[in-house]
KEKE-3310 file (N, C-alpha, C; in steps of 0.2 Angstrom, whole numbers, plus 5000, padded with zeros to 4 digits):
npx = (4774:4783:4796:4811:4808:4820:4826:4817:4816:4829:4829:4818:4824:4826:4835:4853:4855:4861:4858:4845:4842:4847:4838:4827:4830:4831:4818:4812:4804:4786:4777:4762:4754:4762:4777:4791:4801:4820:4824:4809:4796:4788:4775:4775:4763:4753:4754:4756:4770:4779:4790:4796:4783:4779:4771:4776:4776:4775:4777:4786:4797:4816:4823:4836:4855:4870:4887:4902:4914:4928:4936:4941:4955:4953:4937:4924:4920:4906:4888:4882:4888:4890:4898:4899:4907:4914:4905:4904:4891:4890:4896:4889:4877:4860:4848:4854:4858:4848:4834:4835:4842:4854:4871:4890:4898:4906:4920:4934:4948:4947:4958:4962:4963:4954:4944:4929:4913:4896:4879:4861:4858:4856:4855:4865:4876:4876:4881:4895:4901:4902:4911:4915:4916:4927:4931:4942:4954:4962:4976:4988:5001:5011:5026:5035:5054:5062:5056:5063:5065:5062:5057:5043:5039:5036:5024:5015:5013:5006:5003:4999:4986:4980:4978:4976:4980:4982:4975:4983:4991:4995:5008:5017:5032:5031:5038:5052:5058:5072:5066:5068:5055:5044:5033:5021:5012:4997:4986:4973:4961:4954:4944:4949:4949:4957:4970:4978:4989:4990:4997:5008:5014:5018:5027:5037:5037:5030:5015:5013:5006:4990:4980:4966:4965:4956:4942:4938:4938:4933:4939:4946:4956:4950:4955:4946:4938:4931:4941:4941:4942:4949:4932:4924:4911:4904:4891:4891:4895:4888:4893:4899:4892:4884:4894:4897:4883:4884:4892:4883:4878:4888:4901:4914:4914:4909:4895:4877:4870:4856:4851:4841:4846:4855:4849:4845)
npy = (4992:5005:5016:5026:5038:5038:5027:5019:5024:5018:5004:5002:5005:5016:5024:5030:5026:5039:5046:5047:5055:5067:5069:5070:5082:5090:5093:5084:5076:5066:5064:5059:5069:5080:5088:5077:5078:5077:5061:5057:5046:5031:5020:5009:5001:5009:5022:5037:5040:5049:5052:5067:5069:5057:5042:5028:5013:4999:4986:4989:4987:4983:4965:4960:4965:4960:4964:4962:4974:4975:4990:5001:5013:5031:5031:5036:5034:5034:5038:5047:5060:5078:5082:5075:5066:5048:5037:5020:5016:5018:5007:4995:4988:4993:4987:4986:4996:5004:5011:5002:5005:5002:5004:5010:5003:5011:5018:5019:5029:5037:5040:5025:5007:4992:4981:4981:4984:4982:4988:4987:4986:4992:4993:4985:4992:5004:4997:4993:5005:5011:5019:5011:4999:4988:4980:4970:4978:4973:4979:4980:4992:5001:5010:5022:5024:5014:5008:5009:4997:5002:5014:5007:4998:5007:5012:5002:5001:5013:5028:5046:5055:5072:5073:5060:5047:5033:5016:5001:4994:4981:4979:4972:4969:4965:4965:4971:4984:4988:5000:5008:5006:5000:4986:4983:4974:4980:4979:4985:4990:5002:5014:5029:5044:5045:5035:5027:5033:5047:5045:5037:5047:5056:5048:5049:5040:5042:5034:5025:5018:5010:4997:4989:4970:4964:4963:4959:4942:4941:4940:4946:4942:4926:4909:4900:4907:4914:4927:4945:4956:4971:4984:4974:4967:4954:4945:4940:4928:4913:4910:4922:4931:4928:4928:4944:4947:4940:4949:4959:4954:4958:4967:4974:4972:4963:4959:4958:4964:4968:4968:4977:4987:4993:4999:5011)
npz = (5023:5029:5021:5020:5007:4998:4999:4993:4981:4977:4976:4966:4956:4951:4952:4960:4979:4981:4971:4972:4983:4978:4969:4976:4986:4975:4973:4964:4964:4971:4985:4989:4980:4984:4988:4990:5006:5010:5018:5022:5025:5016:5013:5000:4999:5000:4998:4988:4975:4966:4952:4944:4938:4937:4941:4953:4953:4963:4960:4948:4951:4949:4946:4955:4950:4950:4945:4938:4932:4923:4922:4909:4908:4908:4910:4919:4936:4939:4936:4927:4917:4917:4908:4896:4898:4895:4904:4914:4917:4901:4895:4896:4890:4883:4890:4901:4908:4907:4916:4926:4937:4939:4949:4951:4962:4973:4967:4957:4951:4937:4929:4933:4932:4930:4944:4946:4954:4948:4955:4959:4970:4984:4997:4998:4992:5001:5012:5009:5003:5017:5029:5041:5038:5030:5018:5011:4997:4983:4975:4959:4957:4949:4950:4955:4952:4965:4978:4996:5010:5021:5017:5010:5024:5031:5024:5026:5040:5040:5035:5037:5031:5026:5040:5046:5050:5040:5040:5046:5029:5017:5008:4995:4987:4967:4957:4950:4939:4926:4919:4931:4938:4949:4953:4962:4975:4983:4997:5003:5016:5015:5009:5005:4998:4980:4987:4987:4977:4986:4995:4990:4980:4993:4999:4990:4979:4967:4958:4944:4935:4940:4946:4948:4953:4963:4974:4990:4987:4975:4962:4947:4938:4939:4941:4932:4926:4912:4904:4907:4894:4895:4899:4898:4905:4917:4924:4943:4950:4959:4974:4975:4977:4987:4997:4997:5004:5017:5021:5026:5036:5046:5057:5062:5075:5078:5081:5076:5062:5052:5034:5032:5042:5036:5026:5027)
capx = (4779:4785:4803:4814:4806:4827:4825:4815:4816:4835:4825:4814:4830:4826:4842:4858:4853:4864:4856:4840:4843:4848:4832:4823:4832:4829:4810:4808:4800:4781:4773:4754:4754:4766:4786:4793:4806:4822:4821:4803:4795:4783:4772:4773:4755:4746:4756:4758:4776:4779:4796:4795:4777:4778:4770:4779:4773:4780:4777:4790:4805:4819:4827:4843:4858:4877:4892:4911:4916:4936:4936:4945:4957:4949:4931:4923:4916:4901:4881:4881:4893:4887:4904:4897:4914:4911:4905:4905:4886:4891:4899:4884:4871:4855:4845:4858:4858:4842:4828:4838:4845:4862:4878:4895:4900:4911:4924:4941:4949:4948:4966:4962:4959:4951:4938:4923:4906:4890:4873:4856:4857:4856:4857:4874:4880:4877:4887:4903:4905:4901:4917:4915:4916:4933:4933:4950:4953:4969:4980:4994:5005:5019:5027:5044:5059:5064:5056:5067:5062:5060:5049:5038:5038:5030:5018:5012:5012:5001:5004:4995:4985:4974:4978:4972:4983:4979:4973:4989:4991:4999:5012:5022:5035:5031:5045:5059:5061:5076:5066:5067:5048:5043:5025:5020:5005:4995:4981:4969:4954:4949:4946:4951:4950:4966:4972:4987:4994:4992:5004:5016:5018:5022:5035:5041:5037:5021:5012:5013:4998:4986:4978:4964:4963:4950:4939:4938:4939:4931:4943:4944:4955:4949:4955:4941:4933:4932:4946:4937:4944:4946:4928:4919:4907:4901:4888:4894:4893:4883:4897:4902:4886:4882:4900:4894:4877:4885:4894:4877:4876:4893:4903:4920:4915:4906:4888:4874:4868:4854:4850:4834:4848:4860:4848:4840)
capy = (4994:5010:5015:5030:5037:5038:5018:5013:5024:5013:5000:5002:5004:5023:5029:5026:5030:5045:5051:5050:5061:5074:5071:5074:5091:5097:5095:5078:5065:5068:5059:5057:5075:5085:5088:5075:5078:5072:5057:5057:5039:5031:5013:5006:4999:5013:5029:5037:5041:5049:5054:5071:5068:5048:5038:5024:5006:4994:4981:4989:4987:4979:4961:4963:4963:4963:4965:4963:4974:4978:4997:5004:5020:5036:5029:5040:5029:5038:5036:5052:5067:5085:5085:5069:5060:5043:5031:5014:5015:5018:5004:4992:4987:4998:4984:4986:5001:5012:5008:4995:5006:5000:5010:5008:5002:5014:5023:5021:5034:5041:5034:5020:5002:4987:4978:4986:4985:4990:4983:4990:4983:4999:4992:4982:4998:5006:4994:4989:5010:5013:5020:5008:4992:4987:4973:4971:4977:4969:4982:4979:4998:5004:5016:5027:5020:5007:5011:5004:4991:5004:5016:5003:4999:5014:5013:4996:5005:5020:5038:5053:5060:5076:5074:5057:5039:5027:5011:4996:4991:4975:4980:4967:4969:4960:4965:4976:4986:4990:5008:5013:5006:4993:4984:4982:4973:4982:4978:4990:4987:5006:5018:5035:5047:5045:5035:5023:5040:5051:5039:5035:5051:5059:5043:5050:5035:5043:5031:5027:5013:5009:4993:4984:4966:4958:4964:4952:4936:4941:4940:4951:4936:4920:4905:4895:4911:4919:4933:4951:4960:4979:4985:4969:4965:4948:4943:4940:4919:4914:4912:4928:4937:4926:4932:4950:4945:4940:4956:4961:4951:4955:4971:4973:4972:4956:4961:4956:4969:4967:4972:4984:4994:4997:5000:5017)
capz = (5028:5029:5020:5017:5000:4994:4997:4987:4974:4971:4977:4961:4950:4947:4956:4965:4984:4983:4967:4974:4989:4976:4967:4981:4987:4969:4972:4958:4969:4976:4989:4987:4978:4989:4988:4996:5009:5012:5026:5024:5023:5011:5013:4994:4995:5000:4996:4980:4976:4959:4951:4938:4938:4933:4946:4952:4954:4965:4954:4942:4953:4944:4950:4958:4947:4953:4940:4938:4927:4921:4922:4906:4910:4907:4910:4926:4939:4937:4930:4921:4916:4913:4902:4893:4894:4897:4910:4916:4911:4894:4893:4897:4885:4884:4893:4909:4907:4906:4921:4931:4943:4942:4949:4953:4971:4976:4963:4953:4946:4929:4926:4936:4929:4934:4944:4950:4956:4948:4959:4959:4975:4986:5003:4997:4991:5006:5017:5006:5003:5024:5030:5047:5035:5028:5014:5007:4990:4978:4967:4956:4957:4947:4956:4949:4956:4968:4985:5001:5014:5026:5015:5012:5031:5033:5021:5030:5047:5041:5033:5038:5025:5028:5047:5050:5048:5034:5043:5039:5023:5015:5002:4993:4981:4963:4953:4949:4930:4924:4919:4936:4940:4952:4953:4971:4976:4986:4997:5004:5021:5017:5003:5005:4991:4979:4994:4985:4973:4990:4999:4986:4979:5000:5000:4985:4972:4961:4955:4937:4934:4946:4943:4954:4953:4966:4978:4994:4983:4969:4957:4939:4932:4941:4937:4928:4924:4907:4906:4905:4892:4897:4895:4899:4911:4920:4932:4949:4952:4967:4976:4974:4978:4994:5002:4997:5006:5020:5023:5027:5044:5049:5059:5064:5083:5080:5080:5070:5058:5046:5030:5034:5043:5032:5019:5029)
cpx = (4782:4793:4803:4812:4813:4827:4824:4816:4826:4834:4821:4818:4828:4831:4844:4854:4856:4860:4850:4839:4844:4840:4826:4824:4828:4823:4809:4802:4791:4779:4766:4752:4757:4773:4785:4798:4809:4821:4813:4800:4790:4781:4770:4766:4752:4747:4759:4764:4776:4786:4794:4788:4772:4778:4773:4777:4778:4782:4785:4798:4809:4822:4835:4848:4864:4881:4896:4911:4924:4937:4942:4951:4953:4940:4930:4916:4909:4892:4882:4885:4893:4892:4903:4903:4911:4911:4906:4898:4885:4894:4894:4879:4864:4850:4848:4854:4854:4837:4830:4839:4853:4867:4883:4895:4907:4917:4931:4942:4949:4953:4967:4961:4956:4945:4933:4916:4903:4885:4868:4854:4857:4856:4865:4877:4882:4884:4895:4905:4905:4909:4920:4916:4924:4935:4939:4950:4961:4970:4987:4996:5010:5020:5035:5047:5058:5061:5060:5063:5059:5055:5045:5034:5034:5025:5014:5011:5005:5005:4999:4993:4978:4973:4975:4977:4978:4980:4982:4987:4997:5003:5016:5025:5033:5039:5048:5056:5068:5076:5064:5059:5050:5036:5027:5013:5003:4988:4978:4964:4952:4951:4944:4951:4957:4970:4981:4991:4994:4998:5009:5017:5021:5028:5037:5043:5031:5022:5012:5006:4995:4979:4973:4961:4957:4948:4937:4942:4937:4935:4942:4948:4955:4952:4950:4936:4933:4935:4943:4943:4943:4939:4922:4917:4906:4898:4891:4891:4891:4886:4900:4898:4884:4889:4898:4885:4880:4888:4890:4875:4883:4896:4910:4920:4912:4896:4883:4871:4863:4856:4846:4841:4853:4857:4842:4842)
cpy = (5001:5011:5022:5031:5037:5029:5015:5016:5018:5006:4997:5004:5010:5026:5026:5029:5037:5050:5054:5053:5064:5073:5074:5079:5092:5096:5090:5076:5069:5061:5062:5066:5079:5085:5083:5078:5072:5067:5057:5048:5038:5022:5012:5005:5005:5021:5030:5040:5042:5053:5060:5069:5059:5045:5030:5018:5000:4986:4982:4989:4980:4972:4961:4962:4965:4958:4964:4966:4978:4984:4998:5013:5025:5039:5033:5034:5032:5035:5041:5056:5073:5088:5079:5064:5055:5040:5027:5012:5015:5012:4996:4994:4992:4994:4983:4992:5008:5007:5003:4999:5005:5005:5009:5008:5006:5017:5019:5026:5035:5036:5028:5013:4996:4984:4985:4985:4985:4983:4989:4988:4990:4999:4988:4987:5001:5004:4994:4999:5014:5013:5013:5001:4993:4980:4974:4972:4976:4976:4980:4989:4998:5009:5018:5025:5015:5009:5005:4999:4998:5011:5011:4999:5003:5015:5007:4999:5009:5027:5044:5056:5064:5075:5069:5051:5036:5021:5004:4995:4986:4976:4974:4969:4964:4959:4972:4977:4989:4997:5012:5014:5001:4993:4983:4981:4977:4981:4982:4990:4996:5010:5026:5040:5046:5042:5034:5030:5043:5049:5038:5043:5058:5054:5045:5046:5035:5035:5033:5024:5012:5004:4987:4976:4962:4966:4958:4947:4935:4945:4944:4946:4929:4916:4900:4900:4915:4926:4939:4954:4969:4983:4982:4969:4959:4948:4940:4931:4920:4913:4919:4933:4935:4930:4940:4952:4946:4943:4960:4962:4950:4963:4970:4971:4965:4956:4958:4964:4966:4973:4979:4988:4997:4999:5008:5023)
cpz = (5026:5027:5018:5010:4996:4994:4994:4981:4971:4974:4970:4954:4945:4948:4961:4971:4984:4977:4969:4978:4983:4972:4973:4982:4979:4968:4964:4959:4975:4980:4991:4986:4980:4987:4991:5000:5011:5020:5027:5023:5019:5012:5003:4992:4995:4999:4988:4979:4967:4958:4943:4933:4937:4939:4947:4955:4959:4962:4948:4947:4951:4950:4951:4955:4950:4947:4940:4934:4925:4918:4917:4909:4904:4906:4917:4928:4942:4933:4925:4922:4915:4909:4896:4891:4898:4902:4908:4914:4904:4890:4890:4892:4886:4890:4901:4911:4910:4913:4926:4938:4947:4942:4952:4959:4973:4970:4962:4948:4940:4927:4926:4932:4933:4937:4950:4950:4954:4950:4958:4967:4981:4992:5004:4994:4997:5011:5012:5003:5010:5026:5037:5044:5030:5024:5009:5002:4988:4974:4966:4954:4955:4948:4952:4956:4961:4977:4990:5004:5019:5025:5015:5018:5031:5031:5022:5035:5046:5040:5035:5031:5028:5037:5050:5046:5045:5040:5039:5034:5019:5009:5002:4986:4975:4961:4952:4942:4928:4921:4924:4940:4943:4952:4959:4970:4984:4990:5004:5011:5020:5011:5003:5001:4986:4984:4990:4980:4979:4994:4997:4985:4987:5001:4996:4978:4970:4958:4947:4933:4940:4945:4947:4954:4957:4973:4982:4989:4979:4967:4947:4934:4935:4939:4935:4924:4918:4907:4903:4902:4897:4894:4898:4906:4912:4926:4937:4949:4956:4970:4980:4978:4987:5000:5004:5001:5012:5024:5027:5035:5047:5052:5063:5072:5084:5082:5074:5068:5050:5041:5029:5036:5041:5027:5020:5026)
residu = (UNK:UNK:UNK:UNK:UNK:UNK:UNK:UNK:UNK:UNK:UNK:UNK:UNK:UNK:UNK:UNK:UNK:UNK:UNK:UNK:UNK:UNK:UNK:UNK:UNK:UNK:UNK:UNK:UNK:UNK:UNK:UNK:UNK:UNK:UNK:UNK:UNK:UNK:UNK:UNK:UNK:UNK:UNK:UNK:UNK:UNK:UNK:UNK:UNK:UNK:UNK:UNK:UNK:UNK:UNK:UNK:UNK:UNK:UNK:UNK:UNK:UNK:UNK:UNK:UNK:UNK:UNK:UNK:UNK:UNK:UNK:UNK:UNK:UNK:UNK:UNK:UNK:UNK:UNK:UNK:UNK:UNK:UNK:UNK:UNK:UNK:UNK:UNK:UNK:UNK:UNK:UNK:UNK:UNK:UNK:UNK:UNK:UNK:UNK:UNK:UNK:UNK:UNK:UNK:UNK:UNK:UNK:UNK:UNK:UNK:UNK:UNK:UNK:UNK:UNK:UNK:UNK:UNK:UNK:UNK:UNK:UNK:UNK:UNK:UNK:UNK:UNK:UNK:UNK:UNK:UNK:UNK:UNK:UNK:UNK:UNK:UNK:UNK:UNK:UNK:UNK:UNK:UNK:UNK:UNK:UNK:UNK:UNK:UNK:UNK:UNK:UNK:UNK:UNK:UNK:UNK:UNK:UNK:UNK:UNK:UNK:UNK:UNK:UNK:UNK:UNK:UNK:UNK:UNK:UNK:UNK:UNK:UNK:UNK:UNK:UNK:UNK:UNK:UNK:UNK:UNK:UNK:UNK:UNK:UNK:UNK:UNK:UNK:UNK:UNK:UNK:UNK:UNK:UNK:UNK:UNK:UNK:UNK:UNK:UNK:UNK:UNK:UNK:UNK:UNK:UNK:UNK:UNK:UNK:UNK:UNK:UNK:UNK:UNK:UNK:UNK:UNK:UNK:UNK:UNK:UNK:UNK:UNK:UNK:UNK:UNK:UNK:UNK:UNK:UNK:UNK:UNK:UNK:UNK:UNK:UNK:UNK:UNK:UNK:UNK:UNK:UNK:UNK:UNK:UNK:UNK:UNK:UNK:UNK:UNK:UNK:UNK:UNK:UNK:UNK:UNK:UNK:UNK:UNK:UNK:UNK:UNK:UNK:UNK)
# end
């Protein structure tokens, strides 16, 4: 069967789908002795697909692995660095790490902590960072000063950033500080560049921490589940993987959607 050669290669756990697009433009990736092109397709059994000369086997695609892992601050949600500060891959053991193909779902900031994605999975990458899909994500925010009822109002409505409203969002007070911080949980259906710093610091209450506890329902400290130090990873329970699965065959308007078409 015929597939996008960017498919399979994070299919075959040589590259996220995005890196492999850029291997492609930069003329890595051949198809049966030729450049390929991007958006060009390739059948596994009978085409020969080789990356920086090194022919690739279908045989050798890796089995599918999905991670939790509690993002440290100053970690770049990143494979690799050309300033060599550290990733999320550096965090993970050499056998995660090297040939698997795994890479983070979707980005936290630098500063950022907490829970975070990495899948080798490259058709469930696709969808859960597809701007038209919306799975809720959990943060716990400290924000300078006491914001009102009627700022925070606003920031449940929708703020304008870059000339377009943020979609509602569920703000809830945790607590009060007495050094002029509050924790506010915040909870997200869309992920915007810097969305929750862009928004607090135009209401006027910068962000001081920025802390994401769950994605959907998977949880960073579960109750039954071993508590991830910062740093730590954990494979994803079946549970866990099957809700993310099912994400697969689902759309806001009520549609069935496979996986074949998110994963083009």
């Amino acid at each position: 069967m015929d597939e996008r050669v960017q498919k399979l290669l994070s299919q075959w756990g040589i590259a996220s789908r995005r890196q492999a697009e850029q291997m492609i433009l930069a003329g890595r990736v051949q198809l049966n002795g030729t450049i390929a092109q991007l958006g060009q397709k390739a059948n596994p059994v009978v085409d020969r697909v080789a990356v920086d000369g090194v022919v690739i086997r279908p045989a050798q695609r890796p089995a599918s692995i999905y991670l939790l892992m509690h993002k440290p601050a100053g970690v770049l949600s990143t494979c690799t660095d050309p300033w060599r500060r550290t990733t999320v891959l550096d965090l993970l053991p050499p056998s995660l790490s090297e040939g698997q193909g795994i890479h983070p779902v979707g980005r936290l900031d630098a500063d950022s902590t907490g829970a975070l994605l990495l899948t080798n999975d490259g058709a469930l990458t696709f969808y859960l960072t597809h701007p038209r899909h919306h799975i809720p994500k959990t943060y716990e925010v400290w924000v300078e000063g006491y914001p009102t009822e009627s700022v925070l109002q606003q920031w449940r409505q929708g703020v304008v950033l870059s000339g377009r409203c943020t979609l509602p969002t569920k703000v809830t007070v945790l607590k009060d500080s007495p050094h002029r911080k509050t924790l506010l949980q915040v909870v997200l259906t869309e992920g915007r560049n810097r969305q929750i710093r862009r928004v607090a610091e135009q209401l006027g209450y910068p962000v001081l921490q920025l802390h994401r506890t769950a994605i959907g329902p998977i949880q960073l400290h579960a109750s039954g589940t071993n508590q991830l130090a910062s740093g730590q990873h954990r494979p994803l329970k079946d549970s866990e993987i099957r809700f993310l699965n099912a994400q697969l065959n689902l759309t806001s308007e009520g549609e069935t959607v496979t996986r074949e078409e998110y994963s083009r």
